[in-house]
Z-matrix of the N, CA and C atoms (Angstrom, degrees):
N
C 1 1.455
C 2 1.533 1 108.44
N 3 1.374 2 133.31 1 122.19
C 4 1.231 3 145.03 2 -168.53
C 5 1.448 4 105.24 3 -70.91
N 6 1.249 5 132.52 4 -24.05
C 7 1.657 6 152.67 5 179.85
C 8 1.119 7 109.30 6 -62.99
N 9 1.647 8 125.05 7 -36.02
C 10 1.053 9 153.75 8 151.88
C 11 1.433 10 152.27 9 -50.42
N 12 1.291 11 87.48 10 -11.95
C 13 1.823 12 118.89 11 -177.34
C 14 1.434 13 118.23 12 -64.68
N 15 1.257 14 138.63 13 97.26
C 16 1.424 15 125.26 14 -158.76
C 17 1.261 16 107.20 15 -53.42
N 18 1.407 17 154.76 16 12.56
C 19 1.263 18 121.13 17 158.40
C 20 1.486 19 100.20 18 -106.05
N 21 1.511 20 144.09 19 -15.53
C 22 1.254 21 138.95 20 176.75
C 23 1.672 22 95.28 21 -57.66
N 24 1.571 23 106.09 22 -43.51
C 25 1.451 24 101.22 23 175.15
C 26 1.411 25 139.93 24 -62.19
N 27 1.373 26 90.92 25 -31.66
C 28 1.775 27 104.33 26 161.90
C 29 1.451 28 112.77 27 -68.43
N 30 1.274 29 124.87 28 -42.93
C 31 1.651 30 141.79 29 -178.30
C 32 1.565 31 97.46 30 -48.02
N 33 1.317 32 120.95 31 -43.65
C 34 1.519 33 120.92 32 -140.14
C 35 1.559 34 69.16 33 -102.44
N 36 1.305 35 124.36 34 -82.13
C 37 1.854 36 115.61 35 -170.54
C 38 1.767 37 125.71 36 -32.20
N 39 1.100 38 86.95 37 -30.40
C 40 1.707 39 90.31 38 167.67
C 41 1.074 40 106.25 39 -68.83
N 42 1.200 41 135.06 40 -74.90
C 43 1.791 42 150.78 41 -150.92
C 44 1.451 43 81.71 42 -58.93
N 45 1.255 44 139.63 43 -60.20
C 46 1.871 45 135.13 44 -175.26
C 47 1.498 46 101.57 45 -65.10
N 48 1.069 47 119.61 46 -41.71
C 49 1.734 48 106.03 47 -174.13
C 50 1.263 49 105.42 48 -67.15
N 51 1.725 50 131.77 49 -57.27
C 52 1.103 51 129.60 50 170.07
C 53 1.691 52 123.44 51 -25.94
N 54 1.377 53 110.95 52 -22.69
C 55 2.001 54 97.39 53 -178.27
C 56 1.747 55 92.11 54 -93.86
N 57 1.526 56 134.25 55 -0.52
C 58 0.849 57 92.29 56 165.24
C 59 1.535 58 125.67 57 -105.34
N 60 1.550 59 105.60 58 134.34
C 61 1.576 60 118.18 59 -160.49
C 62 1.656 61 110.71 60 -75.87
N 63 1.394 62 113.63 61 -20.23
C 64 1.510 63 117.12 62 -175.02
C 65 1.854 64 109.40 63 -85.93
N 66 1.300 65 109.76 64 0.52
C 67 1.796 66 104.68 65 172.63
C 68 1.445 67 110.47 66 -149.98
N 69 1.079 68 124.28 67 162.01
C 70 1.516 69 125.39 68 153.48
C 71 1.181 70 110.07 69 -95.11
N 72 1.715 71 129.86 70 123.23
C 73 1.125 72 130.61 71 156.96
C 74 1.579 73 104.89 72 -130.53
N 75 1.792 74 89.26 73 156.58
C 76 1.824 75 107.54 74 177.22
C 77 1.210 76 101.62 75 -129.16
N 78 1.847 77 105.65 76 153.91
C 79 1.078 78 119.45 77 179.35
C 80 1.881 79 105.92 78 -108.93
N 81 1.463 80 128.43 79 143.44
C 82 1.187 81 135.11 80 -159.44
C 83 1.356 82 103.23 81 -140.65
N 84 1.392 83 111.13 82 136.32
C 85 1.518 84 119.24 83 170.62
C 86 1.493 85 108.94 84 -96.93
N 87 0.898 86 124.20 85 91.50
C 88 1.505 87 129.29 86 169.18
C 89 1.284 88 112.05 87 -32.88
N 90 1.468 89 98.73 88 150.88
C 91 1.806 90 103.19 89 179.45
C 92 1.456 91 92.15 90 -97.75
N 93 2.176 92 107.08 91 170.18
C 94 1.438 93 116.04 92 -167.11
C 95 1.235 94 91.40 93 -56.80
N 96 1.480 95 120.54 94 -51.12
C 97 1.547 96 132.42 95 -140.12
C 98 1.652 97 105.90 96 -121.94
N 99 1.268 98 86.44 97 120.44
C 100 1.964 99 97.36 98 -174.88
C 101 2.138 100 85.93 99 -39.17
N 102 1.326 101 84.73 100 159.20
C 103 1.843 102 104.71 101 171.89
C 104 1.186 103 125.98 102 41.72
N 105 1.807 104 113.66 103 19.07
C 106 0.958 105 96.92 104 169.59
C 107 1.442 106 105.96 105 -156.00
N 108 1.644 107 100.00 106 56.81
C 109 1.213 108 110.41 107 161.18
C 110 1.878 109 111.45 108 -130.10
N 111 1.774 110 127.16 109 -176.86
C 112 0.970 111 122.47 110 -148.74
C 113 1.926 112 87.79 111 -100.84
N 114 1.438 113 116.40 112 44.13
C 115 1.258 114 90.02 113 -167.30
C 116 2.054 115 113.67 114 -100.79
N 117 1.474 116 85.06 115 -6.53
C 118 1.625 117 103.01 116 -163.45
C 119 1.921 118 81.16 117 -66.14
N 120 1.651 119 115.95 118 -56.03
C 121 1.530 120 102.02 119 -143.37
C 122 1.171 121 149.89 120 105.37
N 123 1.224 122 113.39 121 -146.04
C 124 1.536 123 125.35 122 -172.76
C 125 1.248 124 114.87 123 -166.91
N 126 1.547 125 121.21 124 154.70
C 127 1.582 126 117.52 125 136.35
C 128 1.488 127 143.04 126 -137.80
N 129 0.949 128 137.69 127 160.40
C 130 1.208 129 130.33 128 -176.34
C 131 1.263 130 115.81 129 -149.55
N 132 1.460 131 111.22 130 145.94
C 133 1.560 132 137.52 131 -175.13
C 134 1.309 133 118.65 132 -127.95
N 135 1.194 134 88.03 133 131.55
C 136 1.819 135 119.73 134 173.85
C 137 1.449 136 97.82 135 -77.27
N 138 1.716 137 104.75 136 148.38
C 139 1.276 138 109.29 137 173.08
C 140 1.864 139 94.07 138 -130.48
N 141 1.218 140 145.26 139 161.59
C 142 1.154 141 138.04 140 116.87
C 143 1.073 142 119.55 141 -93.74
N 144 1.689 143 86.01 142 114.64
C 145 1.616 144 101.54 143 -179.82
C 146 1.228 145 118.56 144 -113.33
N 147 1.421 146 120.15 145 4.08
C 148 1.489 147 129.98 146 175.84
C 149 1.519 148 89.30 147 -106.08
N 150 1.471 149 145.14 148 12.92
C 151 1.034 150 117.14 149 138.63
C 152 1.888 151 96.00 150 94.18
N 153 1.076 152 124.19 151 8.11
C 154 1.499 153 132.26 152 -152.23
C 155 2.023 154 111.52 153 -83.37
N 156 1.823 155 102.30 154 -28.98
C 157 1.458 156 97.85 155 172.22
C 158 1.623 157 85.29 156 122.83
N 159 1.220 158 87.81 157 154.09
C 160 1.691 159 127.68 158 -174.49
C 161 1.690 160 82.42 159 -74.05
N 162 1.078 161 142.37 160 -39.18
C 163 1.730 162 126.51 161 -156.97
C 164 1.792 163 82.04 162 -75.23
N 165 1.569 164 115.55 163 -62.11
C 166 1.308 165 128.04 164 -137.18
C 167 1.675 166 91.96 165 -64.57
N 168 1.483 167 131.49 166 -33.05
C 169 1.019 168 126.10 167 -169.59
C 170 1.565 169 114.92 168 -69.68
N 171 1.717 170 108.98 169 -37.21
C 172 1.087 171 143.09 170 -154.97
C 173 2.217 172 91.61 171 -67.97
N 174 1.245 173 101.45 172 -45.15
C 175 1.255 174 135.39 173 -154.03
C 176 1.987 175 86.87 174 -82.95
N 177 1.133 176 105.08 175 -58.96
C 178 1.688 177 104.33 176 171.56
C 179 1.174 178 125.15 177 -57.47
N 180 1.509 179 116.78 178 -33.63
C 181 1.396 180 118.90 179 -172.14
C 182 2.024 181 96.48 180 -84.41
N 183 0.928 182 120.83 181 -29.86
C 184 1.433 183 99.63 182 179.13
C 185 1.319 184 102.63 183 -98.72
N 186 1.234 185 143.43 184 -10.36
C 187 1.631 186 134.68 185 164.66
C 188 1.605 187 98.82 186 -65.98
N 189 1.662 188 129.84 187 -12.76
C 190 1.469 189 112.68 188 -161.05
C 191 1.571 190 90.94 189 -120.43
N 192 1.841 191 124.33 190 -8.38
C 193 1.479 192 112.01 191 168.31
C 194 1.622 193 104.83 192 -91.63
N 195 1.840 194 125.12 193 -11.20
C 196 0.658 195 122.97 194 173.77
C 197 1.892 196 115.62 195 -70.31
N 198 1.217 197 100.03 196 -49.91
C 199 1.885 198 98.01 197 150.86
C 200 1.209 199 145.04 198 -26.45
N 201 1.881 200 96.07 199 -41.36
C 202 1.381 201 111.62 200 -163.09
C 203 1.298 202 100.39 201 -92.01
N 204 1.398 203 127.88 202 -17.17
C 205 1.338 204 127.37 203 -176.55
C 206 1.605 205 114.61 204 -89.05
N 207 1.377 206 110.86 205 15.83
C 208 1.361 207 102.00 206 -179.66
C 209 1.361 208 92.82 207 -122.81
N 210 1.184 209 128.00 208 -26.59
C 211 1.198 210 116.08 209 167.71
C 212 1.806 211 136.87 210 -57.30
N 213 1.512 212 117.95 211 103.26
C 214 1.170 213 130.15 212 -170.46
C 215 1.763 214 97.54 213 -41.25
N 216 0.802 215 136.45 214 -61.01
C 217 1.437 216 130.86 215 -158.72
C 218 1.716 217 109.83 216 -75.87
N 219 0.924 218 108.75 217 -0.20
C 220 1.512 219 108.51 218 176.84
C 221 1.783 220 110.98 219 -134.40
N 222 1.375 221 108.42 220 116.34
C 223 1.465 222 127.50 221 -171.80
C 224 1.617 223 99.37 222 -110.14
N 225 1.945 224 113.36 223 159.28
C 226 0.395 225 149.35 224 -152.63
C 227 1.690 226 114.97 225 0.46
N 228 0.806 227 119.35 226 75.07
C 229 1.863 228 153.61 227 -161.26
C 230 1.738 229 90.40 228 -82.50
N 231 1.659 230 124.31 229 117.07
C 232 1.383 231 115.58 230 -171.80
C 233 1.755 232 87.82 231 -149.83
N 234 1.547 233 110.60 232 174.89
C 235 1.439 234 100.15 233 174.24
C 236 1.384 235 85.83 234 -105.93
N 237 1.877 236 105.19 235 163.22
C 238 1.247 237 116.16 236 -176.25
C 239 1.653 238 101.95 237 -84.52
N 240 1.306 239 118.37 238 153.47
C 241 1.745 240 121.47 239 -178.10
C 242 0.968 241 119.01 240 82.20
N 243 1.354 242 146.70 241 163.16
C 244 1.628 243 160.65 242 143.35
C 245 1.566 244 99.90 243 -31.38
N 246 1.224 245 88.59 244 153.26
C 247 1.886 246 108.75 245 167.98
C 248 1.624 247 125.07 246 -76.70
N 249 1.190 248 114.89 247 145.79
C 250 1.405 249 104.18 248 178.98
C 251 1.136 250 115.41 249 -32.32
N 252 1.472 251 146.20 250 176.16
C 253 1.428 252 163.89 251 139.34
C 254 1.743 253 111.63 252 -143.28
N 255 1.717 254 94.05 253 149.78
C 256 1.238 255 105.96 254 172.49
C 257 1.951 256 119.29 255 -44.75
N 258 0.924 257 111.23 256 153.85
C 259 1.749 258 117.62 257 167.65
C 260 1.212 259 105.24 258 -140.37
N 261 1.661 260 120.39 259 153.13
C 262 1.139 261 118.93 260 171.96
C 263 1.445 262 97.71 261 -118.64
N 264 1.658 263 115.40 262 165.28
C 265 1.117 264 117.95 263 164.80
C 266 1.752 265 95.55 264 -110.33
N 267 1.403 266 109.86 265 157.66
C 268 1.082 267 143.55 266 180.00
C 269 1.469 268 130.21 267 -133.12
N 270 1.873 269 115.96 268 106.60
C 271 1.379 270 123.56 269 -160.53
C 272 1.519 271 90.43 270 -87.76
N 273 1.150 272 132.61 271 140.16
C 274 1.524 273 132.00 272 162.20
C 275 1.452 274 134.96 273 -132.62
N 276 1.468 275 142.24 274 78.76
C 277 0.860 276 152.12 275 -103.46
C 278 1.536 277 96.99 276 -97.13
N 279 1.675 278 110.64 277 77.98
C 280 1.125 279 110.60 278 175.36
C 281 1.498 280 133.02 279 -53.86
N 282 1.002 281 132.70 280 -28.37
C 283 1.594 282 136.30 281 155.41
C 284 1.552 283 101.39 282 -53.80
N 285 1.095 284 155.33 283 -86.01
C 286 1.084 285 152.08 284 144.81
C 287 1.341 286 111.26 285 26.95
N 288 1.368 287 107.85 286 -95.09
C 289 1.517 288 131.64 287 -178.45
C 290 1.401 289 103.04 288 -42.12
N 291 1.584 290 118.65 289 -64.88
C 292 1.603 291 103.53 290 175.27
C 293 1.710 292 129.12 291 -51.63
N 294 1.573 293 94.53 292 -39.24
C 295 1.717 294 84.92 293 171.12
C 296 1.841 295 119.09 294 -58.74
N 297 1.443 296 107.60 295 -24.67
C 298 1.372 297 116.90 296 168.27
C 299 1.391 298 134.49 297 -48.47
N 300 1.530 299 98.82 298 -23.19
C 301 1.702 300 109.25 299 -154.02
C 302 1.169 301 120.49 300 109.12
N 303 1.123 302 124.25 301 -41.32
C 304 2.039 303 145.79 302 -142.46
C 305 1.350 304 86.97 303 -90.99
N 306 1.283 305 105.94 304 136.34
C 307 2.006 306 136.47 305 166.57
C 308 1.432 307 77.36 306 -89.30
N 309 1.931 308 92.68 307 -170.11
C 310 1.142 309 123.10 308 -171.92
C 311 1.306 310 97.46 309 -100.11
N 312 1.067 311 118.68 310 -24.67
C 313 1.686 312 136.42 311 179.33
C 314 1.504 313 112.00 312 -80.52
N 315 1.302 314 119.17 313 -7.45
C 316 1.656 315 133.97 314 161.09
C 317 1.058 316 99.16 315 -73.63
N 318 1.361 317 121.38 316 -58.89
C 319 1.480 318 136.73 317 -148.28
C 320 1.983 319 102.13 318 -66.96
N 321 1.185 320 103.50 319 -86.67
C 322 0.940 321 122.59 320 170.56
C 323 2.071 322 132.01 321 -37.58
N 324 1.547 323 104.00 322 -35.27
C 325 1.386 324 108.13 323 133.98
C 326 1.106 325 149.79 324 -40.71
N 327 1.291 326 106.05 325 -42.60
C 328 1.648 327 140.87 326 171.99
C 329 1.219 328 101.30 327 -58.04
N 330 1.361 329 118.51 328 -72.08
C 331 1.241 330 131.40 329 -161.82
C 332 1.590 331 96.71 330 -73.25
N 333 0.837 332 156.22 331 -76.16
C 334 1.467 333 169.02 332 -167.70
C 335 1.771 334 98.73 333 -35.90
N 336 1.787 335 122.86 334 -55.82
C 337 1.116 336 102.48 335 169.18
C 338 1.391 337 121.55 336 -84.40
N 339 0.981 338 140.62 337 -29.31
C 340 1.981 339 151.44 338 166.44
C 341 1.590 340 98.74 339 -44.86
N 342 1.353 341 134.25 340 -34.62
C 343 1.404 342 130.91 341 171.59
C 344 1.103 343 134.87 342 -94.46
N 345 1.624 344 102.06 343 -25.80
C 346 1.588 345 129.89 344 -166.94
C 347 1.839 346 103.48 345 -125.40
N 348 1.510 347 98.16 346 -125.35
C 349 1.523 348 98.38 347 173.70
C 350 1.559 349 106.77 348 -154.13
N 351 1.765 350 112.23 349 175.35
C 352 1.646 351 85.62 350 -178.03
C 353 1.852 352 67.95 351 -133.31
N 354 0.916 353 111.16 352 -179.85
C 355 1.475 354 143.12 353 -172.87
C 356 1.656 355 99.08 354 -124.94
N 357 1.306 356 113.90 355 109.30
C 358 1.866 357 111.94 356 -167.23
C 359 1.857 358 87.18 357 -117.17
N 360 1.076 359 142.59 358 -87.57
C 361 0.987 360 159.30 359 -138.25
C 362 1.499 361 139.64 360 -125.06
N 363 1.005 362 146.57 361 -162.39
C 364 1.216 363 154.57 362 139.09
C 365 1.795 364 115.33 363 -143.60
N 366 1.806 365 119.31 364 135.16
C 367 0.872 366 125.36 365 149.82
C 368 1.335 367 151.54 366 -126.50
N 369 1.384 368 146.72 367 175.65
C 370 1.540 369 141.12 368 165.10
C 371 1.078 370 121.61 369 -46.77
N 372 1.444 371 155.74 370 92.83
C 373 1.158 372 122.63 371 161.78
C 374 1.820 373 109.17 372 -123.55
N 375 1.118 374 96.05 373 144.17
C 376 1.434 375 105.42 374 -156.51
C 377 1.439 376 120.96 375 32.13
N 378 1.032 377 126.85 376 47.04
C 379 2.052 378 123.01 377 -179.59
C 380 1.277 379 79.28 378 87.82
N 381 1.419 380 168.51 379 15.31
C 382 1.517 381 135.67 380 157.76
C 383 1.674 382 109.31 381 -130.89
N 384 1.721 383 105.91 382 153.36
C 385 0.902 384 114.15 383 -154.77
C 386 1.879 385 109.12 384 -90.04
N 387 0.928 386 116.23 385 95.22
C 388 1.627 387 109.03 386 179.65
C 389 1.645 388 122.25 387 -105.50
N 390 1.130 389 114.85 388 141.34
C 391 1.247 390 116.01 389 -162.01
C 392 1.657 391 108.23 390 -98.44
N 393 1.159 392 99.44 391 141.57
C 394 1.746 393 97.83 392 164.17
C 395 1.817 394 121.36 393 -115.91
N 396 1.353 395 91.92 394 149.36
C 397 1.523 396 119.01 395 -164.59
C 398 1.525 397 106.92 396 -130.42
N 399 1.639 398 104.11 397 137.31
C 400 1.907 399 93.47 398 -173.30
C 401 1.600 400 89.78 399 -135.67
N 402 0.767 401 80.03 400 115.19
C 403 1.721 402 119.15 401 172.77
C 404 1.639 403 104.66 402 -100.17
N 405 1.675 404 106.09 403 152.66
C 406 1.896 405 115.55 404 161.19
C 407 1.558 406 89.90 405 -85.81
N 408 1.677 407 85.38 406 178.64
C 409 1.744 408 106.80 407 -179.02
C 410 1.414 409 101.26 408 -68.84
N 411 1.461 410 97.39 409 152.73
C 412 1.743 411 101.89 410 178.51
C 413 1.464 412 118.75 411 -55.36
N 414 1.347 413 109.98 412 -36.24
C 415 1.836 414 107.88 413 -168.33
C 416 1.870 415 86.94 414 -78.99
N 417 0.725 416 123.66 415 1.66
C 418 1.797 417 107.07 416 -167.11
C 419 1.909 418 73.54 417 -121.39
N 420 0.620 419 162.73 418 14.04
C 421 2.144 420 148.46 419 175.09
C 422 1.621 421 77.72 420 -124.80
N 423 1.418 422 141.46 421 -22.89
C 424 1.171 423 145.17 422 -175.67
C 425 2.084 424 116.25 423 -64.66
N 426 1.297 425 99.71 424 -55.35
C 427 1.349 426 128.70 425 173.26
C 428 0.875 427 98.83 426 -164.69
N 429 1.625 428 94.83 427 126.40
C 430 1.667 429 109.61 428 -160.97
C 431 1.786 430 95.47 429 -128.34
């Protein structure tokens, strides 16, 4: 069955791995013989070394996977790591906070479940064991 072809199968596992947004995963056709197939690779790193900016680098690395993808001898060509994401900075008025009571480990708890989630417990409910997690509201863990 042609549907069947390990790389239609890799084709089709990619295109499904790709919607999920919480990991990077790849799909690989193994060689017959351990070590001596093309699956190990390569890598390579960008440096800015002219000093040019996080856009300009940003801007090189996909003008140079955009390269890499036309090149017949080199398959499935990806950058290594997750994609940028937003960061916030956070001023915290440590004099403050200590006259409060609050560590940095208050602080930062806080923030970690109100944006993220915390893992508090486990309980009974009806004969099964379900756990609770306290999270903020989605539009506020949304832009926070």
């Amino acid at each position: 069955n042609e549907s069947q072809d390990v790389t239609d199968v890799i084709g089709r596992a990619f295109g499904f791995f790709a919607s999920v947004k919480e990991a990077m995963i790849f799909a690989f056709n193994l060689p017959p013989i351990p070590e001596l197939g093309t699956a190990t690779g390569f890598n390579l790193y960008l440096q800015d070394r002219g000093n040019l900016g996080h856009q300009a680098l940003l801007d090189a690395r996909n003008q140079l996977l955009g390269m890499a993808s036309q090149n017949p001898m080199l398959q499935q060509v990806r950058p290594n790591g997750l994609e940028d994401a937003p960061q916030l900075k956070v001023d915290v008025d440590y004099e403050k906070a200590t006259a409060l009571g609050l560590t940095i480990e208050n602080i930062n708890n806080t923030l970690s479940a109100a944006w993220g989630s915390s893992y508090i417990n486990d309980f009974i409910d009806r004969g099964r064991v379900k756990r609770v997690y306290l999270q903020g509201e989605a539009d506020a863990r949304m832009l926070p």
